[in-house]
N, C-alpha and C positions, 0 to 999 in steps of 0.2 A: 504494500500500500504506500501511496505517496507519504511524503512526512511533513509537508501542509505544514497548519499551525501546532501539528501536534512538537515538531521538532523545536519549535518555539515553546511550547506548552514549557517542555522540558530545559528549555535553558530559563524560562521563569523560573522555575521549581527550583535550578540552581542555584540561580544568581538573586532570584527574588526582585525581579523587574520586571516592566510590561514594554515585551521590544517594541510592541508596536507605537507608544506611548515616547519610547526612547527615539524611536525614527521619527516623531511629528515636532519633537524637540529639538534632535539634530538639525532637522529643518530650518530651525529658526536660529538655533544658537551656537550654533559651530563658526558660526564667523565670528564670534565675539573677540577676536584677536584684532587689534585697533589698524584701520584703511585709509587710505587717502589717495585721492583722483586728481581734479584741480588744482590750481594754487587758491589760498585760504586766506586772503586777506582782512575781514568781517564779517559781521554780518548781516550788513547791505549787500556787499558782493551775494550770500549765498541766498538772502532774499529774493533777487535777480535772475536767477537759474546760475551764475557764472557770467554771466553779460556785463565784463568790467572794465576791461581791460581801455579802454576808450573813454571812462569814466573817472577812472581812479587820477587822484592826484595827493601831493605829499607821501607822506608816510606809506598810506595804504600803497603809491605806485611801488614800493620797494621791491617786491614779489611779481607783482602783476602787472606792470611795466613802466621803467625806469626811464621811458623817454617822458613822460607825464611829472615827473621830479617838479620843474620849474618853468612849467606852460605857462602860471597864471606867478609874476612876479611878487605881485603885491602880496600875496597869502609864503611867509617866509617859513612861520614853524609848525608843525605836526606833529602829532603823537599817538598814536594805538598803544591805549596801557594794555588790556588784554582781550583776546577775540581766541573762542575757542567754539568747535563744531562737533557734532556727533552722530550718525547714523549709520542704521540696522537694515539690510535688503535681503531679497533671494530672487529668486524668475521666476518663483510657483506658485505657491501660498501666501493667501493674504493674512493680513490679521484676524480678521473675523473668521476666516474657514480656520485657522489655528487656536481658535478660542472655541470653534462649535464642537472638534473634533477630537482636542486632545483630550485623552481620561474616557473617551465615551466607548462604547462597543460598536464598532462599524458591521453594517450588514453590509452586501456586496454593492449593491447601489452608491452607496458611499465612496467603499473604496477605490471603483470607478472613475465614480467623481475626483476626488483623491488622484487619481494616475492620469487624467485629464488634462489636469492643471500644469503637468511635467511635461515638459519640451524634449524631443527627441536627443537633442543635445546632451541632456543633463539636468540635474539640480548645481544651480550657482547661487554661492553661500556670500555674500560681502558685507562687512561692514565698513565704517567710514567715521575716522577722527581726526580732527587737525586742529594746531594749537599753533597762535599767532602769541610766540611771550609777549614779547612788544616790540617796537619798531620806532624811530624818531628820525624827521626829515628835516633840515633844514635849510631851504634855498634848494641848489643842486643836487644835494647830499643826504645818502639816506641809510641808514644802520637799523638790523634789528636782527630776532630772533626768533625760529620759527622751526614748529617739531611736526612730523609725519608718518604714518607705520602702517603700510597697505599690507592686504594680506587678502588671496582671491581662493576658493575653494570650488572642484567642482568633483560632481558624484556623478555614476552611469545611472541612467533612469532603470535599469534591469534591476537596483541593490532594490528599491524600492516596491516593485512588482513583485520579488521575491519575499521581501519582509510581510508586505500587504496580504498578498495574494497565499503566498504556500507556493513552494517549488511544483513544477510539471515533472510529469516522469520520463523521463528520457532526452528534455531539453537542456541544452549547456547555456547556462546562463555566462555571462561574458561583463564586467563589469568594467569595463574600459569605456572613455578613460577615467583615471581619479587622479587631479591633477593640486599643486597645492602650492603657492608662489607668496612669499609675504619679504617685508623689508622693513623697519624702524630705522628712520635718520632722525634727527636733526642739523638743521643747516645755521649758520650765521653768517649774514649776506652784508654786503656796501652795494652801494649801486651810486653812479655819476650820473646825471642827463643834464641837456642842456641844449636851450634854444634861441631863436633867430624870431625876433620881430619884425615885423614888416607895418611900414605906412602905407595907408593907401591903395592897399591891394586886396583880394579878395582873400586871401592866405592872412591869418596876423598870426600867425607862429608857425613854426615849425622846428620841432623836438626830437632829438634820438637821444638812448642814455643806453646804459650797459647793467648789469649783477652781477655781480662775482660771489658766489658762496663758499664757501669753507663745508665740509660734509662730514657729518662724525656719525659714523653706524651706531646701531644700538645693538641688531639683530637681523638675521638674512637667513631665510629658509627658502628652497625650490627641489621641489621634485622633478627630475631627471627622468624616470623612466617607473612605472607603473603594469602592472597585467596580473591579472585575477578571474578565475572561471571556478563555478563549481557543477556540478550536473547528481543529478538522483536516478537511480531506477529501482526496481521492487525488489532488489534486494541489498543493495550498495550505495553506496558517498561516493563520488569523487572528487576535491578540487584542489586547487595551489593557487597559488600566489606570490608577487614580490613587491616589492618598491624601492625604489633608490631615489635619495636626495641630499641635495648639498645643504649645511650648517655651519653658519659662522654666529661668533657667539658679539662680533666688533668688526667694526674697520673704520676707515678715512677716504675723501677725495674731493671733489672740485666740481663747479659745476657753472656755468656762464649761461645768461639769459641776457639778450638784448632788444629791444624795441627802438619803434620812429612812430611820430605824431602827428599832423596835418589835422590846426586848429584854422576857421573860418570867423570872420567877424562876427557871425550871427552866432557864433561857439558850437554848430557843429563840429564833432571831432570824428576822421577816421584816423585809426592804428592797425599797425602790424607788430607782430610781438612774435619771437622764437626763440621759446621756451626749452633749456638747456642744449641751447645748438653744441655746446659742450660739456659734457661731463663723463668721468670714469672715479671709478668707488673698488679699490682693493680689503675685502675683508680676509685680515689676516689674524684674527683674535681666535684661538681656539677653533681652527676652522677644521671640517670633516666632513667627511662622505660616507653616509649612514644607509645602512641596507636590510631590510625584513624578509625572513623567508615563511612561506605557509605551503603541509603540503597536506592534506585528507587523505587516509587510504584506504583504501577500498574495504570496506567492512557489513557485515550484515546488518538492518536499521536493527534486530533486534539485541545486538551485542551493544550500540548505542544506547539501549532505554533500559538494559541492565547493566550500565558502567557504574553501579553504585555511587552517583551524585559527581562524576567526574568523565572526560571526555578528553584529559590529555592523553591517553596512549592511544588515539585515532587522530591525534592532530600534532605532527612535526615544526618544531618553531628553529629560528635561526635565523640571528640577527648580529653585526658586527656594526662597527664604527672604524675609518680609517680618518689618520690625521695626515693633514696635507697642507700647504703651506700657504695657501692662500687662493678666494675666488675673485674675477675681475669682471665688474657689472659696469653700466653706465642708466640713468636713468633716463626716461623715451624724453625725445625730438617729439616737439610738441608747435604747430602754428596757428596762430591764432589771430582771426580778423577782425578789430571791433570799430564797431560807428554807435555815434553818441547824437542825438538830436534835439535840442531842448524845443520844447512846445509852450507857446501861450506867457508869453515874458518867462522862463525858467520856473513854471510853476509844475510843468511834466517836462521829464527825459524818457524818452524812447530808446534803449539800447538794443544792441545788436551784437552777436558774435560768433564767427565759426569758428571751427576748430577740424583739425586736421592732424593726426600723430602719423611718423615718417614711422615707427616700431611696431610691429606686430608683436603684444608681449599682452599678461595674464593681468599686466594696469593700465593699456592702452590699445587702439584698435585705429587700425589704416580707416573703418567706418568711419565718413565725414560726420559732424555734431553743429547740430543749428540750438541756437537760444536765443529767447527774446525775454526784455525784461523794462520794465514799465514803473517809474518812480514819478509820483505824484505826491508836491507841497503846498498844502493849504493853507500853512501859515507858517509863519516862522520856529514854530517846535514841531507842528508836527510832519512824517514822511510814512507815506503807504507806499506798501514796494510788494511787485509780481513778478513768475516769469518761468519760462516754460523752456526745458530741452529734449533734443528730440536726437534720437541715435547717437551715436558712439560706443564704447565698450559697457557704457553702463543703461540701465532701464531707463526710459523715458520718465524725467520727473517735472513736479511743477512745484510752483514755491511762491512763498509771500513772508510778507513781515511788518515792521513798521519801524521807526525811530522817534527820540526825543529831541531836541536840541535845545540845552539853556545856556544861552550866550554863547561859551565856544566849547562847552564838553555835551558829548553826544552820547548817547544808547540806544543801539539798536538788537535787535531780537527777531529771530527768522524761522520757521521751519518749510523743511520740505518733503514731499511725497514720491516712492514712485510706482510707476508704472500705472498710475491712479489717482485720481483725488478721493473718492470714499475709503473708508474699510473695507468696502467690501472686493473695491478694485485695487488698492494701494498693497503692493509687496515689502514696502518698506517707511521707514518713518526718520526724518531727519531732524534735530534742533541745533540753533546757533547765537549766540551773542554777542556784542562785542562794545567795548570803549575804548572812547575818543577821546581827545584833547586839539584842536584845531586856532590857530592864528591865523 
């Protein structure tokens, strides 16, 4: 007889879990290892969808582009005391179907439902944190401080059809890929810019500046290579498994970002921004190459359900660690278009911004990314801010927020959604806030 949920039954009975309960969890919280996408400058920026780049000036341009330093002369000093961001995603389950579902007993309807919602792809797990310590501009000149730790996971939709459903008999289930990429930096950045006024012309500025960051690893994990299969028939197990991935416990490198500005007297702004047109990152802190073996052997199911509460002498492990001297990354070529519109005397901004990554990697995608982002001031304190992205390596999200402004220190406060604006369509769920200090 197949061994369905009863084989489950019995690794409940061992372990005293409910896999199925464990799989709707993993779902959600196996990215809880902190991510980062964009550059993170406030959060206005992430109120925006990301639509800044053409917007930003002072401090905030430190990250987001350094030709914006010293557009508007008369405004010398800036400050972001702290702006920090946080969010939770996947491609499948929303909030609500993971509140209806976990804990409860699924009939088959369900589960259906449930494997529906799974993209032939895979389940993709991300989360997302980024911390702007602070940052201080003054004139040209711009310093600050800012930490990042992406980290992308992705599952075969078969691990889940097997958890749900109960293995078929005689099908090799095939669980590739399972793939798993993450990195923690911190950077501390300068950045120069600097521009050209013009009289009388339809152009009254124009701005290029440069970033230079300094890069201090935290942690560096990628898997390398992956392959996993198990199959049933009525009267045997079979399966194996491996994975291989690189681990660095640290490292250092460098990283250069530059932009240009083309400001109009009506204060339209387009920008070009290309985002670490250099960088490479050597971790060489405790660094290793880690490998798991699995291998099931072929056993009768009923010598399994009399293993007297244990299942190791049907299942061979075998796993080492090599030390090696060091891995050499770079993080993605990133381009980025932005136009800034103000409407109605600067009482709305209309932003705009592509994006375009030259890397195909597990934080960035050759998929071009459109965002638009919409800030409207009704008075002098307060700022409503929207904004919508659409493709790239991440879910389509939307976002809003608003700000304070009294006199010259600001707060702003944002979240964002994706793939949805309800619970019941939203995969994921983002917050962000941040202060200011502005001359």
């Amino acid at each position: 007889m197949p061994v369905s949920w009863r084989y489950f039954g019995m690794v409940n009975a061992i372990l005293g879990v409910d896999m199925r309960k464990c799989i709707l969890n993993a779902f959600v919280f196996l990215a809880i290892p902190l991510t980062a996408s964009e550059i993170f400058s406030n959060a206005r920026q992430y109120a925006l969808g990301g639509a800044y780049s053409a917007m930003a000036q002072g401090a905030d341009a430190l990250f987001s582009n350094p030709a914006n330093l010293y557009l508007n002369h008369k405004r010398k000093f800036s400050m972001n005391i702290l702006g920090i961001g946080a969010e939770l995603s996947n491609n499948s389950i929303s909030h609500v179907t993971y509140q209806r579902y976990v804990g409860d007993y699924l009939d088959p309807e369900e589960i259906d439902y449930l494997l529906s919602r799974i993209p032939k792809e895979g389940v993709s797990l991300r989360s997302d944190a980024k911390l702007q310590a602070f940052s201080i501009g003054y004139g040209p000149v711009a310093i600050g401080i800012r930490g990042f730790s992406t980290y992308s996971s992705l599952f075969a939709r078969e691990l889940f059809e097997l958890a749900f459903k109960g293995n078929e008999i005689n099908r090799i289930y095939r669980f590739d890929p399972v793939k798993g990429d993450g990195l923690s930096v911190v950077s501390a950045g300068v950045a120069l810019g600097h521009s050209f006024y013009f009289e009388n012309s339809v152009i009254k500025n124009f701005g290029f500046g440069a970033n230079f960051r300094y890069l201090y690893g935290l942690s560096y994990t990628r898997v390398t290579e992956s392959s996993f299969f198990a199959q049933t028939t009525y009267s045997s197990m079979d399966g194996a498994g491996s994975i291989k991935a690189e681990y660095s416990e640290g490292g250092a490198g460098y990283g250069v970002t530059v932009g240009t500005t083309v400001a109009l007297y009506n204060d339209f702004r387009a920008s070009v921004v290309v985002e670490n047109i250099y960088s490479t990152m050597d971790w060489d802190k405790r660094s290793r190459e880690l490998s798991f073996l699995f291998d099931i052997n072929e056993e009768r199911i009923e010598s399994i359900l009399e293993a007297n509460g244990t299942v190791d002498s049907l299942i061979f492990t075998q796993d080492s660690s090599i030390a090696v001297d060091k891995f050499t990354t770079s993080l993605p070529s990133v381009l980025r278009l932005g136009l800034m519109l103000p409407l109605q005397a600067n009482r709305w901004y209309l932003n705009y911004e592509y994006e375009q990554a030259f890397d195909e990697t597990e934080f960035s995608a050759v998929k071009r990314r459109f965002v638009l982002g919409v800030e409207f001031l009704p008075n002098r304190v307060f700022r409503f801010r929207i904004g919508a992205s659409f493709g790239g390596n991440y879910e389509n999200h939307y976002s809003g927020g608003m700000g304070l402004a009294f006199d010259r220190f600001c707060w702003d406060i944002a979240f964002r959604t994706y793939g949805g604006i309800t619970s019941w369509a939203s995969k994921g769920f983002g917050v962000a806030t941040s202060i200011a200090i502005r001359y």
